[in-house]
C-alpha positions in Angstrom: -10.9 -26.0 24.5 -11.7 -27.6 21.3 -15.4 -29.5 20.8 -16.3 -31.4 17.7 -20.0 -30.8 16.7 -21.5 -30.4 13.4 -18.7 -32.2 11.6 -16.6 -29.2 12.5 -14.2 -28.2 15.6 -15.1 -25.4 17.0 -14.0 -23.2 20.2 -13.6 -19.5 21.5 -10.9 -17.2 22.5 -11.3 -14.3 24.8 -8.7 -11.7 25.5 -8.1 -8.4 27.3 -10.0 -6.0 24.6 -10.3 -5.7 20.6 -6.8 -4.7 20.0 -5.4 -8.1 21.5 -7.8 -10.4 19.6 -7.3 -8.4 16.5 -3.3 -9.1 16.8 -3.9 -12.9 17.6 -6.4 -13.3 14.7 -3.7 -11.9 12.7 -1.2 -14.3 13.6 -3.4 -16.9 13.2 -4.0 -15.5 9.3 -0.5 -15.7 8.7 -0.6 -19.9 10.2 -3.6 -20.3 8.5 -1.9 -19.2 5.5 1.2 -21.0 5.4 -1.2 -24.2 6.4 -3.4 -23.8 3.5 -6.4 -23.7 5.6 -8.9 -21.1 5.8 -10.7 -21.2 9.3 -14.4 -20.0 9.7 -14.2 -17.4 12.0 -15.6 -14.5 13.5 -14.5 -12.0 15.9 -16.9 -9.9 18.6 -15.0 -7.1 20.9 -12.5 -9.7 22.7 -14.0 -12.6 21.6 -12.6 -14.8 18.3 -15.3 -18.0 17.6 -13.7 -20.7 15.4 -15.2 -23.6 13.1 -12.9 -25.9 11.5 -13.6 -28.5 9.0 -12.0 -29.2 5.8 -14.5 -28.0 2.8 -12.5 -29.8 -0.3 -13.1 -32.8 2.3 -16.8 -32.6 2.3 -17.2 -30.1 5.2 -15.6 -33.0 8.1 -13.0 -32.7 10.2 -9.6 -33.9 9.1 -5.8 -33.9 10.0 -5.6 -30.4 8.6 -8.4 -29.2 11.1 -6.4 -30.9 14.2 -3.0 -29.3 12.8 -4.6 -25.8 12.9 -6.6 -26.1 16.1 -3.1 -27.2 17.5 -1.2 -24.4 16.2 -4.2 -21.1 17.2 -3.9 -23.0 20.5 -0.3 -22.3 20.9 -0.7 -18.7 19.5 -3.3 -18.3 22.3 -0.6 -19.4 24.7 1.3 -16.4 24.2 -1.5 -13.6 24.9 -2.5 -15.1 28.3 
């Protein structure tokens, strides 16, 4: 679940171990990509932390954060 604080949207992912939060961070690079928007992110064991917010926008949230969070959310779909 997504939470806006700090002018940013930020939530975490947990999965089965390393390898599967490796693989979705991964596909989530290649979205990210294709996006053109580069998340702050970090990545513990099983657990991927995200903080969105749009830095050529003056570090808010924008359209292009809520298009992202909506896209990792349905990558994270597919490893549950």
């Amino acid at each position: 679940m997504w939470t806006e604080k700090d002018n940013s949207l930020q939530a975490s992912f947990k999965f089965k171990d390393f390898t599967q939060a490796f693989a979705f961070m991964t596909e989530v690079a290649f979205k990210a990509e294709k996006l053109n928007h580069h998340p702050d992110w970090s990545n513990v064991y099983n657990t991927v932390n995200f903080k969105l917010s749009t830095h050529d926008a003056g570090n808010t949230v924008t359209d292009k954060d809520q298009k992202l969070a909506k896209a990792i959310d349905g990558i994270a779909e597919r490893y549950k």
